[in-house]
C-alpha positions as CSV (number, residue, x, y, z in Angstrom):
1,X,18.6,-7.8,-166.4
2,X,21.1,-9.7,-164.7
3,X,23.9,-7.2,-163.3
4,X,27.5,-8.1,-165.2
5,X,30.9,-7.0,-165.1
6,X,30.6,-5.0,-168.1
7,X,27.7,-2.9,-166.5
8,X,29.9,-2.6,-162.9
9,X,32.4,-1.3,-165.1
10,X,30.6,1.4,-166.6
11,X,29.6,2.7,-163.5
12,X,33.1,2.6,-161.9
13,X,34.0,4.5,-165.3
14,X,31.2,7.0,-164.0
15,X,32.4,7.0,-160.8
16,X,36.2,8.3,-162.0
17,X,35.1,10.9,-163.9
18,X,33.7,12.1,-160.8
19,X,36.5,11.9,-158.9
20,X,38.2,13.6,-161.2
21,X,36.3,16.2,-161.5
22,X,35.5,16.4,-158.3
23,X,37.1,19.9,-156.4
24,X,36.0,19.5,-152.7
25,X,38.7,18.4,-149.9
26,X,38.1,15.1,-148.7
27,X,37.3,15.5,-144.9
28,X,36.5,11.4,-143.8
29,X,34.6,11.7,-140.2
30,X,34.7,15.7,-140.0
31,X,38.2,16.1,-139.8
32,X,38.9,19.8,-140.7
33,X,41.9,22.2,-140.1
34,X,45.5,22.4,-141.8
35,X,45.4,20.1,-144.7
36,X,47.4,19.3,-147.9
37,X,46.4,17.5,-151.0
38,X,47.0,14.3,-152.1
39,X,46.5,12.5,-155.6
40,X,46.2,9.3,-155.7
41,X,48.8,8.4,-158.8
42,X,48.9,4.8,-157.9
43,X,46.9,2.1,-160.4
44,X,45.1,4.8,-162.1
45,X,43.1,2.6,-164.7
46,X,40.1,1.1,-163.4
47,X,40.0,-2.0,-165.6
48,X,43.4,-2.8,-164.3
49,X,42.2,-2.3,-160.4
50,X,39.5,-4.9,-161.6
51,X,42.0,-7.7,-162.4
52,X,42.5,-9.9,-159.2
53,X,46.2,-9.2,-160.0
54,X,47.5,-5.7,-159.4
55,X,48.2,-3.5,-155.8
56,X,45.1,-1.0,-155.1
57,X,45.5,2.2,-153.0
58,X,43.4,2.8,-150.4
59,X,42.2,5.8,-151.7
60,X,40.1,5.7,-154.8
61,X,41.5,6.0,-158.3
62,X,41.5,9.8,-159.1
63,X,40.0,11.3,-156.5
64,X,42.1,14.1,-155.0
65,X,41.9,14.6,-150.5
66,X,43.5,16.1,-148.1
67,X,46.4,14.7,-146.2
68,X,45.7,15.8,-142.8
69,X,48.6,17.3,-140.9
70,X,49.9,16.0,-137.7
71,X,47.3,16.6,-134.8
72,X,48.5,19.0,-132.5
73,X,49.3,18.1,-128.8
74,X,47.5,18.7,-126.0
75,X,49.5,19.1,-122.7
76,X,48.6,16.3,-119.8
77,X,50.2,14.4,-117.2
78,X,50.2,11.3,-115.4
79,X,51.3,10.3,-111.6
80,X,53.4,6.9,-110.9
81,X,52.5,6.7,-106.8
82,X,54.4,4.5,-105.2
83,X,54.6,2.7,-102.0
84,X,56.9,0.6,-99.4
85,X,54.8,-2.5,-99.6
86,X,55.7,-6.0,-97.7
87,X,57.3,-7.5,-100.5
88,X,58.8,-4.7,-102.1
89,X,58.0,-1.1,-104.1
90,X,54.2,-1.0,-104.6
91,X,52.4,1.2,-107.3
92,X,49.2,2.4,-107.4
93,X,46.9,1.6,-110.5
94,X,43.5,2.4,-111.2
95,X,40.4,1.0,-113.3
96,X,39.2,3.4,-116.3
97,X,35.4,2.7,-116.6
98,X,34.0,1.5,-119.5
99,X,32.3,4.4,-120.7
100,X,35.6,7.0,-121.6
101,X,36.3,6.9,-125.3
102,X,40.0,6.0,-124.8
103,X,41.7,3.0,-123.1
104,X,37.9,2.0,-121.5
105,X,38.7,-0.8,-119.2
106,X,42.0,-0.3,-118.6
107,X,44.4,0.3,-115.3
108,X,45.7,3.2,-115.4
109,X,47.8,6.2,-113.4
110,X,45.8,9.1,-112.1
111,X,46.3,12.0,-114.3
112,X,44.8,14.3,-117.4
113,X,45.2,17.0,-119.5
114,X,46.2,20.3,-118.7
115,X,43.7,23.0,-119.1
116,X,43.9,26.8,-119.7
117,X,42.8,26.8,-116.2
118,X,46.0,25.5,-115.0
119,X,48.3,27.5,-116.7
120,X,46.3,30.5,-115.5
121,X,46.3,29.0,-111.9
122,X,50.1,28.2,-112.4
123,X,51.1,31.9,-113.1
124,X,49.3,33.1,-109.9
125,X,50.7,30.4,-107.5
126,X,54.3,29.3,-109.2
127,X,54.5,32.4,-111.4
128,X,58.0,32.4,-110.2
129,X,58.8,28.6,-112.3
130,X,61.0,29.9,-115.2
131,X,60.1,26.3,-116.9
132,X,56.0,27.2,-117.6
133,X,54.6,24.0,-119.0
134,X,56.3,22.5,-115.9
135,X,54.7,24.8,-113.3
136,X,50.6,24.2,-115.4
137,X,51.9,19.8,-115.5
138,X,52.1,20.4,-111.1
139,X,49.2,22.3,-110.5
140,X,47.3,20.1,-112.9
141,X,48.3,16.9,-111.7
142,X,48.0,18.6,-108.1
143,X,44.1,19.5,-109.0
144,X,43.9,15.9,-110.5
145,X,44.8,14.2,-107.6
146,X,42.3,15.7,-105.7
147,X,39.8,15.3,-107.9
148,X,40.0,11.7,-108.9
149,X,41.6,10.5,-105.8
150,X,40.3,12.8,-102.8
151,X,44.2,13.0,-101.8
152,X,46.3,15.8,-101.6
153,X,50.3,16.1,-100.8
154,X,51.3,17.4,-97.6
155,X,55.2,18.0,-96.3
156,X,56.0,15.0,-98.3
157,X,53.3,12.8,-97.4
158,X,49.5,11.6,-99.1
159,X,46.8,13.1,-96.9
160,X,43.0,13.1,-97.5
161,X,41.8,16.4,-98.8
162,X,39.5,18.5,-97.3
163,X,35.9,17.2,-98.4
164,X,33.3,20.3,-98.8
165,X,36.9,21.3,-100.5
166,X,37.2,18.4,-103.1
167,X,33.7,18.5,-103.8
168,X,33.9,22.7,-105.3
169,X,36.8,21.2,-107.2
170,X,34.5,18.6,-108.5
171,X,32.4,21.2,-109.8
172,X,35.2,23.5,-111.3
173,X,38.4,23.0,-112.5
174,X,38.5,26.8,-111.2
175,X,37.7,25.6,-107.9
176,X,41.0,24.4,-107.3
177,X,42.8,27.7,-106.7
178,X,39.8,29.1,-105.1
179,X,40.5,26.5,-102.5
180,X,44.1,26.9,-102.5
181,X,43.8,30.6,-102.0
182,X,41.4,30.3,-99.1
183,X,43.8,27.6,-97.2
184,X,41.6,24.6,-97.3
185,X,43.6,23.0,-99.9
186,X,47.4,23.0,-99.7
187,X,49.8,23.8,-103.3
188,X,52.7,22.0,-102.1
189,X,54.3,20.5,-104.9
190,X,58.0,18.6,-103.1
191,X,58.7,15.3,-104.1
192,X,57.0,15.2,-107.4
193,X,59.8,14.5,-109.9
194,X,59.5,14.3,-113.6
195,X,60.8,10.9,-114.6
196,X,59.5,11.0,-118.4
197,X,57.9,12.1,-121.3
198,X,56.0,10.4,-124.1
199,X,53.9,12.4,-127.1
200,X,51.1,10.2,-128.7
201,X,52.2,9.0,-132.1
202,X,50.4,10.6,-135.4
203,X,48.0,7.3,-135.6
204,X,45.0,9.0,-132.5
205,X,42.6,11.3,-133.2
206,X,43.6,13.1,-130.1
207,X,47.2,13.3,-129.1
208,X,49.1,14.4,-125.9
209,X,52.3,15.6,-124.5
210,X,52.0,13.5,-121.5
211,X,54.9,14.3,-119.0
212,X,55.3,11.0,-116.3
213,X,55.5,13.0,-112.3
214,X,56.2,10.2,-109.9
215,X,56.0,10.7,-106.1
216,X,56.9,8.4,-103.3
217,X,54.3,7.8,-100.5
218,X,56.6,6.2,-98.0
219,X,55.1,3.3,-96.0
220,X,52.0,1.6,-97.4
221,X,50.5,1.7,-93.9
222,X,50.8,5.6,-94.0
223,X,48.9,5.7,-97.3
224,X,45.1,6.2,-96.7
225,X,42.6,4.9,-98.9
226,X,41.3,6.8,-101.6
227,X,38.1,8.5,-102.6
228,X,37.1,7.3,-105.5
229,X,33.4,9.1,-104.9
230,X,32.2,11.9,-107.1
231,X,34.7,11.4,-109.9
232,X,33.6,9.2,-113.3
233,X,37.1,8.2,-114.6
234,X,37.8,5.3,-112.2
235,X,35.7,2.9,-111.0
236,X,38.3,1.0,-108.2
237,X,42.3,1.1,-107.5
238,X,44.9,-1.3,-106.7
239,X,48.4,-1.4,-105.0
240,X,50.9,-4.3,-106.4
241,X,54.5,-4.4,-107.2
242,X,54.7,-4.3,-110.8
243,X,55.9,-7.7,-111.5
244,X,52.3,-8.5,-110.2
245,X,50.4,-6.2,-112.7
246,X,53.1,-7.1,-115.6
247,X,51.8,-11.2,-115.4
248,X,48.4,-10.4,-114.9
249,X,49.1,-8.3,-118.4
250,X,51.1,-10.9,-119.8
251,X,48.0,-13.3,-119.2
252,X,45.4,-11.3,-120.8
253,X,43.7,-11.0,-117.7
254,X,44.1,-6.9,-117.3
255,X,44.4,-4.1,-119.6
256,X,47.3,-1.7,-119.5
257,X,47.6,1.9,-121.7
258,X,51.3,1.1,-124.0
259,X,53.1,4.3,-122.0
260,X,52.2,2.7,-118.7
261,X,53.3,-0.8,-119.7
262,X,56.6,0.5,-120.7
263,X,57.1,2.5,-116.9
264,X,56.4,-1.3,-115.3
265,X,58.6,-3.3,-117.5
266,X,61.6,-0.2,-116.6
267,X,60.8,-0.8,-112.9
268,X,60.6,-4.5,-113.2
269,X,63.8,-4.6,-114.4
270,X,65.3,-1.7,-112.2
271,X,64.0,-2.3,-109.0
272,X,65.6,-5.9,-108.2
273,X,68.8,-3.9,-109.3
274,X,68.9,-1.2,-106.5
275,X,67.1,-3.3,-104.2
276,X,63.9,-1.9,-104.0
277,X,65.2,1.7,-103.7
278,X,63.6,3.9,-105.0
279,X,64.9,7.4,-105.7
280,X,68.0,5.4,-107.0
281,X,65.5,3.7,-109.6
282,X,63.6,6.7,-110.2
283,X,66.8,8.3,-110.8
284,X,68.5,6.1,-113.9
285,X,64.4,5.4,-115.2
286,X,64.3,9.1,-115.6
287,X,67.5,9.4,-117.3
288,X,66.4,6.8,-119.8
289,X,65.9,7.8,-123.7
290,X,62.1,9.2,-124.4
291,X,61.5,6.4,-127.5
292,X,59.8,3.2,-126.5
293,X,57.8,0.8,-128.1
294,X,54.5,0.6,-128.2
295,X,53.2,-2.6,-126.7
296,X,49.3,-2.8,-127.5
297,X,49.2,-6.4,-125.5
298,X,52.2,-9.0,-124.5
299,X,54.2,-10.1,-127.7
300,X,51.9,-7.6,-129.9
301,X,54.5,-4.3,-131.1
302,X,52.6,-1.3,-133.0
303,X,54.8,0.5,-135.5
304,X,53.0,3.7,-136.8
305,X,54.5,3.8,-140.4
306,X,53.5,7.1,-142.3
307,X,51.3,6.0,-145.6
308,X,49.2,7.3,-147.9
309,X,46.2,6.3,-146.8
310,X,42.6,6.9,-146.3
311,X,42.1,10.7,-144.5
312,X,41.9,10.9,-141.3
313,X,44.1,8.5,-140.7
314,X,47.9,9.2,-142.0
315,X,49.6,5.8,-140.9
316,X,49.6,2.1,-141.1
317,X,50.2,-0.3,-138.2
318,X,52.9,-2.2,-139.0
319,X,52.7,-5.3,-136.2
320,X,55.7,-6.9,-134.5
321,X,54.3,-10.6,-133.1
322,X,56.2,-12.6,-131.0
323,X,58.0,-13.1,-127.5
324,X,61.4,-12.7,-127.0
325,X,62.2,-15.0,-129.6
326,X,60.4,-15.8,-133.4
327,X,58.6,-12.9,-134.4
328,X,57.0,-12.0,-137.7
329,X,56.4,-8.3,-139.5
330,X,52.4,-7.9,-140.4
331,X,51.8,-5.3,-143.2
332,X,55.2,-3.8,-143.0
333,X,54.0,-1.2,-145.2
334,X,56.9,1.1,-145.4
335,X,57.0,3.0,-148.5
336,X,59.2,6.3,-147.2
337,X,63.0,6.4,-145.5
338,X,61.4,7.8,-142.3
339,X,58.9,4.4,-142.5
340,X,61.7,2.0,-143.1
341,X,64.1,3.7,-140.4
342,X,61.0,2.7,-137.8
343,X,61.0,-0.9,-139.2
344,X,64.9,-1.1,-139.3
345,X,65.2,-0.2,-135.9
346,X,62.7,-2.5,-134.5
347,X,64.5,-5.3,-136.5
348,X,67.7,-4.2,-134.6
349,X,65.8,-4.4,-131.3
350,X,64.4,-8.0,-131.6
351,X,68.2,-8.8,-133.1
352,X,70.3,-7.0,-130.2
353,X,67.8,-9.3,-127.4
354,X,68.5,-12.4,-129.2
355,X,65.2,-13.0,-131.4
356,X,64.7,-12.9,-134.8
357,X,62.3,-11.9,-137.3
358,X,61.3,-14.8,-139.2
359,X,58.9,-13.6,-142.1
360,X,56.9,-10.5,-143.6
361,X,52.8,-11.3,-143.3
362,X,50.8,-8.9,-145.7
363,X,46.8,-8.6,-144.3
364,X,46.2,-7.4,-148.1
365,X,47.4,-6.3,-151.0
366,X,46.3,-2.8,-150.8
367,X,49.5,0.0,-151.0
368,X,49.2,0.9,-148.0
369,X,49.8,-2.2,-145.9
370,X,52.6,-3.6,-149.1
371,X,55.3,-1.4,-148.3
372,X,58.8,-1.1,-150.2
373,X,59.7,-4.8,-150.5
374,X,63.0,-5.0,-151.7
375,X,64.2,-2.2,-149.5
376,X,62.2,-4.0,-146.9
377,X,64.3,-7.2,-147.6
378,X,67.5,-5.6,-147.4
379,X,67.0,-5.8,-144.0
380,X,66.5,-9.7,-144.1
381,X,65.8,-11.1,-145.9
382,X,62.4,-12.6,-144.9
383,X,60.1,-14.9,-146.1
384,X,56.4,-13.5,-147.2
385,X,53.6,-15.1,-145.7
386,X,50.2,-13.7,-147.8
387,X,47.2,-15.8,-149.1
388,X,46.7,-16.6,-152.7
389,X,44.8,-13.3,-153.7
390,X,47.8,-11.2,-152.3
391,X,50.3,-13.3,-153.3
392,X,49.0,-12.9,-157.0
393,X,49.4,-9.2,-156.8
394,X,52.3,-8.1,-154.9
395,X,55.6,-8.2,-156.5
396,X,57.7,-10.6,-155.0
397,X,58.0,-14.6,-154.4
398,X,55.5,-15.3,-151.7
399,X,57.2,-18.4,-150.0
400,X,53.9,-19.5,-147.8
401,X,50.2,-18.9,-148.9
402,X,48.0,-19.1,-145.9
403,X,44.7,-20.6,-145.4
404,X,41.5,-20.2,-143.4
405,X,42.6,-22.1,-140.3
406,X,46.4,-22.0,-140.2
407,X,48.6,-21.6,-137.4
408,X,51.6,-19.7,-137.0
409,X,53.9,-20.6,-134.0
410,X,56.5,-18.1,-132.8
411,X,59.0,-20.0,-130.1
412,X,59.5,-17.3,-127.1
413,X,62.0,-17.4,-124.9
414,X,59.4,-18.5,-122.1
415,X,56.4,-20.1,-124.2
416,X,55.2,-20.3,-128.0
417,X,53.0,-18.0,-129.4
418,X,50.5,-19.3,-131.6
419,X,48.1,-17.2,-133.9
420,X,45.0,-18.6,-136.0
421,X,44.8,-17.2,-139.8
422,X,41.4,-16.3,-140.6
423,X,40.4,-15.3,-144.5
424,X,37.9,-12.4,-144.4
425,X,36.7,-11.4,-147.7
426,X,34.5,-8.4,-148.2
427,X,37.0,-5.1,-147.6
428,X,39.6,-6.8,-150.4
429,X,39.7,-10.8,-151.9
430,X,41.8,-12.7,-149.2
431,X,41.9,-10.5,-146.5
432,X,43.8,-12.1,-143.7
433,X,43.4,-11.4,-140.4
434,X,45.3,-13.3,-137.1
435,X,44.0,-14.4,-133.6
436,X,45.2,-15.6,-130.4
437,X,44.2,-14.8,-126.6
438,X,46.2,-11.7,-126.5
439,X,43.7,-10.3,-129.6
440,X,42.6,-9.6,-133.2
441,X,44.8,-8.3,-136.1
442,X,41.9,-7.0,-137.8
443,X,43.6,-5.7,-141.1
444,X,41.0,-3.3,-142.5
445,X,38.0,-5.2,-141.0
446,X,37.4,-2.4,-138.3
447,X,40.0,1.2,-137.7
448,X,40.6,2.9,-134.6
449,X,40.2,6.3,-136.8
450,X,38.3,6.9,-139.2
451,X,36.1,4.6,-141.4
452,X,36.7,1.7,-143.6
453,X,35.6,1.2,-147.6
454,X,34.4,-1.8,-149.2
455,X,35.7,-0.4,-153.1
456,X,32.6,-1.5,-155.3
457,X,35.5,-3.0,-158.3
458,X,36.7,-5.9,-155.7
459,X,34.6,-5.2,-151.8
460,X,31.9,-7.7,-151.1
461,X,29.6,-5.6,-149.0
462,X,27.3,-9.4,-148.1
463,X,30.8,-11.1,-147.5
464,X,32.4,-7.7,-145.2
465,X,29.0,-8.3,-143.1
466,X,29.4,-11.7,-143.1
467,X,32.8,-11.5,-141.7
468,X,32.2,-8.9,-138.8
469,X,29.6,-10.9,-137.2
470,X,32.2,-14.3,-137.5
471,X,34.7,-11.8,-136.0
472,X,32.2,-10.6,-133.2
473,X,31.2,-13.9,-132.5
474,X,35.2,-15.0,-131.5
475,X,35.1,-12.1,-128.7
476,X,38.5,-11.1,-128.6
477,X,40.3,-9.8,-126.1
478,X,41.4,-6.4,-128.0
479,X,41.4,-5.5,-131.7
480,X,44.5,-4.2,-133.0
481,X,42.9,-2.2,-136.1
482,X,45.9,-1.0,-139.1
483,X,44.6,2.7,-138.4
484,X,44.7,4.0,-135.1
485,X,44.2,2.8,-131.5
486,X,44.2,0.0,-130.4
487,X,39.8,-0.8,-129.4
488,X,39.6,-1.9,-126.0
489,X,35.7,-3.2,-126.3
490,X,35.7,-5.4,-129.6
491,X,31.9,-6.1,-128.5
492,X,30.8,-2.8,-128.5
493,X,32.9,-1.9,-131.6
494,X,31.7,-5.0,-133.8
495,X,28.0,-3.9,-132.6
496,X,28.8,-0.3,-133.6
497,X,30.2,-1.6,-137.7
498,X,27.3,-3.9,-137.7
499,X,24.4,-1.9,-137.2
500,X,26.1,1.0,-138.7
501,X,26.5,-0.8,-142.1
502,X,23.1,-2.5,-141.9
503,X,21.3,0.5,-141.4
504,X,23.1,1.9,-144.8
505,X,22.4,-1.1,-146.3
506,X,18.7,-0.6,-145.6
507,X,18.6,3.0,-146.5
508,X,19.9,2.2,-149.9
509,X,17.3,-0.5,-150.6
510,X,14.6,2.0,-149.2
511,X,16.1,4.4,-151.8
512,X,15.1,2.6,-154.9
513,X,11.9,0.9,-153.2
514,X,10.8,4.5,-153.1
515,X,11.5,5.1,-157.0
516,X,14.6,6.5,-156.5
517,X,17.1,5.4,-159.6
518,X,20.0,7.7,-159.8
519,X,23.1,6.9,-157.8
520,X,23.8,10.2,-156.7
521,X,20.5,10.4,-155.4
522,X,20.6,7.1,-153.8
523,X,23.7,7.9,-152.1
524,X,22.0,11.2,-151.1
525,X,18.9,9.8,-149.1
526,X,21.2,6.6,-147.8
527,X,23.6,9.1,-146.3
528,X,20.8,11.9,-144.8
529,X,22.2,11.6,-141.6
530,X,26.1,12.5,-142.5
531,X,26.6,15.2,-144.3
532,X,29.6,16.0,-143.7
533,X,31.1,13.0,-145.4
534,X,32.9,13.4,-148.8
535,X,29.7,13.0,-151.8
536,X,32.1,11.4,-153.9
537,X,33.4,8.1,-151.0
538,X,29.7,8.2,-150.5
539,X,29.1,7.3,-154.1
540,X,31.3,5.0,-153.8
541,X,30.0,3.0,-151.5
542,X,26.4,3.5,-152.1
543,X,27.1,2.0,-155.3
544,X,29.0,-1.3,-153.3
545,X,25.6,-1.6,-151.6
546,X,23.9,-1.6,-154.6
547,X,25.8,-4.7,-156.0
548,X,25.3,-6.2,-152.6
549,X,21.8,-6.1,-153.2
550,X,22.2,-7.0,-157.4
551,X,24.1,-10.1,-156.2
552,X,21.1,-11.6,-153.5
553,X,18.5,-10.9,-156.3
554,X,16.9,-7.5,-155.0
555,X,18.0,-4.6,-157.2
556,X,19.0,-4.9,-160.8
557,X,20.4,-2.3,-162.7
558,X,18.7,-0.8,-166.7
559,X,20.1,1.2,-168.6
560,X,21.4,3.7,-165.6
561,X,19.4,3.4,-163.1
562,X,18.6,0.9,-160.6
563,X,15.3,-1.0,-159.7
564,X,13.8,-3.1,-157.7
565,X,13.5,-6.8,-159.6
């Protein structure tokens, strides 16, 4: 029996009722803790979702989960070391490895969170502090520096620390005080200023109050080298004024965490100002305001728009592309006053510098990349760049439909930036995503949080796979996902989706190979190995690898079960 819409429809009708019915909290990847529900009242009939025209949300028709609250914070903090170089004020960067789970790859300040150990170290040394969290951010930065660096501070100065001492640190973060206590390690905390503060936005799985401590090492030829030994979160370090590490970023060529970027581009900028001093620059960067934007590469701007979207993840990346001069808005997906403040005041940015913003680019037509259009547009208004599927669906006058191919120049104010439109198919019909040397917009192709459906009534599961191993095979420099992080090793991350959704895509033929007919019980043996995800999303996308398999000639479907042809 060859497998028809009429029968795909029946089992999406199925599939509702479930949802419906269905009473269990949706919690995508594990996530657990404070939640609050959310029904889905967008497109609610199925038939209508089937139509090429018409918006979808994210989250399946009916089916009620749980809005996760914001993540709490974890304390941390970060040290800007600087330097009296030859040429001017030096600061000290170092290389994460490539096996840490968060900005792998990338140059970085020394720094961490702050433990329960601190604080409890920080009451018996600086007990005296009335500001707490300030007094646990020294002594944690303090044990820090000895452990990733080998250095300590000494009356004002950077000074090798004691070795047998570094190496009980090493082995406990309780060594620290230990050490202190016994004399071998000193707790001298002058000339480490706060000049900052920056808490992760809502889109990471694990956030951070990070406060910015900066201290001044004097002379570089007082500096000694340091000991990078022992430690696993650096694997080599670098002194350079940071107009040297800002091109080098500019070019692709290094990888810099957002929060860091934004310190350089201050210091660029302040440093010729008060010729190369530096407590006076410390001084006004410190006073600065705490929001910045968030610069995943040179000419790429994440906005973190609230949406209701797929659990865990709470937010859309709304992406402002361009360099100082034309820019364009991808998936401005503002639906809320809080979402379109954040849109409306990067609009006023790129305005206030002299640039413009010169159209809206929707990756898809799914609610929550389409934000509010005509309150978007009061701001412009803007032309909307989409391909033909979107185009039919969203509801306005799309003024350019883009092709497989196409390039969109941005004039800068130094050089053009050019991205390359690519159509991938397979999570929605004329998915778009955009590349250049800076990276991939990957749209819903890949998340930095949690996971990504191919809905059975429009997904392509042969044409998603298709299109991550095309992606994969264009080795970008980063991925820039619409949920979450930015992924600093698109290799390993295309690797991970592809085997990841092969595998299922095996267990699910395997499934009815064995005799197995019933989709519940399909979706049961295909996802042994995760229980903890939600029975009714993986339902759902058992039942998109089923068509997969319908449409190549493998599995057909009678009466209501499935078999092998």
């Amino acid at each position: 029996m060859v497998m028809n819409q009429l029968s795909v429809k029946r089992i999406l009708a199925c599939l509702e009722a479930f949802f419906t019915a269905a009473s269990s909290i949706c919690s995508c990847n594990g996530a657990s803790g404070s939640a609050r529900l959310m029904h889905c009242d967008y497109p609610r009939s199925l038939q209508a979702r089937w139509r090429p025209a018409g918006i979808m949300s994210e989250v399946p028709s009916g089916l009620e989960v749980a809005m996760p609250e914001p993540r709490p914070v974890r304390p941390s903090s970060s040290l800007m070391l600087t330097r009296d170089g030859v040429e001017g004020v030096e600061v000290l960067l170092c290389r994460r490895v490539d096996e840490l789970p968060a900005f792998a790859g990338y140059w970085s300040f020394p720094g961490g969170g702050v433990s329960r150990v601190d604080f409890s170290s920080a009451e018996t040394l600086l007990g005296g502090m009335a500001d707490r969290d300030l007094a646990a951010n020294l002594v944690g930065m303090m044990r820090e520096l000895v452990e990733e660096l080998g250095w300590v501070i000494e009356d004002g100065s950077i000074e090798n620390a004691d070795s047998e001492a570094r190496n009980n640190v090493l082995a406990s973060k309780g060594g620290w005080l230990a050490e202190v206590e016994s004399g071998r390690l000193p707790c001298d905390y002058a000339g480490l200023t706060t000049i900052g503060r920056r808490i992760t936005p809502n889109f990471a799985p694990i956030r951070f109050d990070n406060r910015f401590l900066h201290f001044h090492a004097g002379s570089g030829e007082d500096v000694p080298e340091p000991n990078l030994g022992g430690q696993t979160e650096f694997d080599s370090h670098r002194w350079a004024r940071p107009s040297q590490f800002l091109d080098e970023w500019r070019e692709n060529t290094i990888k810099i965490p957002p929060p860091i970027i934004t310190v350089l581009l201050e210091l660029e900028e302040l440093l010729p100002k008060y010729r190369q001093e530096i407590s006076l620059t410390v001084k006004e960067l410190s006073a600065r305001g705490e929001e910045k934007p968030i610069l995943f590469a040179h000419g790429v701007e994440c906005i973190p728009v609230p949406t209701h979207t797929l659990p865990p993840a709470s937010t859309t990346n709304t992406y402002l592309l361009g360099i100082g001069g034309d820019h364009i808005i991808v998936d401005a997906a503002a639906r809320t006053a809080e979402g379109l403040a954040m849109i409306s005041r990067a609009v006023e940015r790129i305005r206030n510098s002299g640039g413009r913003v010169i159209g809206l680019l929707f990756t898809h037509r799914h609610l929550d990349h389409v934000g509010d259009i005509a309150e978007l547009q009061k701001l412009g208004p803007f032309p909307v760049l989409a391909s033909a599927e979107t185009a039919e669906a969203i509801p306005c006058k799309v003024k350019t439909i883009l092709a497989d191919g196409d390039i969109i120049s941005l004039p800068g104010t130094d050089a053009t930036q050019e991205w390359r439109v690519l159509i991938t198919p397979g999570h929605c019909p004329g998915h778009i995503c955009l590349i250049n040397d800076s990276g991939l917009v990957a749209g819903d192709m890949v998340a930095g949080i949690g996971t990504i459906l191919i809905p059975p009534e429009e997904g392509n599961m042969e044409q998603y796979l298709e299109q991550l191993v095309r992606l994969a095979e264009m080795q970008p420099h980063l991925i820039f996902p619409s949920h979450g992080v930015v992924l600093p090793l698109p290799e390993k991350t295309f690797k991970h989706y592809i085997e990841h959704r092969r595998k299922r895509h095996q267990l699910v033929l395997e499934a009815v190979f064995s005799g197995t007919t019933e989709l519940s019980e399909i979706s049961r043996f295909a996802y042994f190995d995760s229980p903890e995800a939600h029975p009714g999303l993986a339902r759902q996308q058992t039942l998109s690898h089923l068509l997969s398999h319908a449409r190549t000639g493998a599995l057909e479907q009678r009466g209501d079960g499935w078999h092998t042809r």
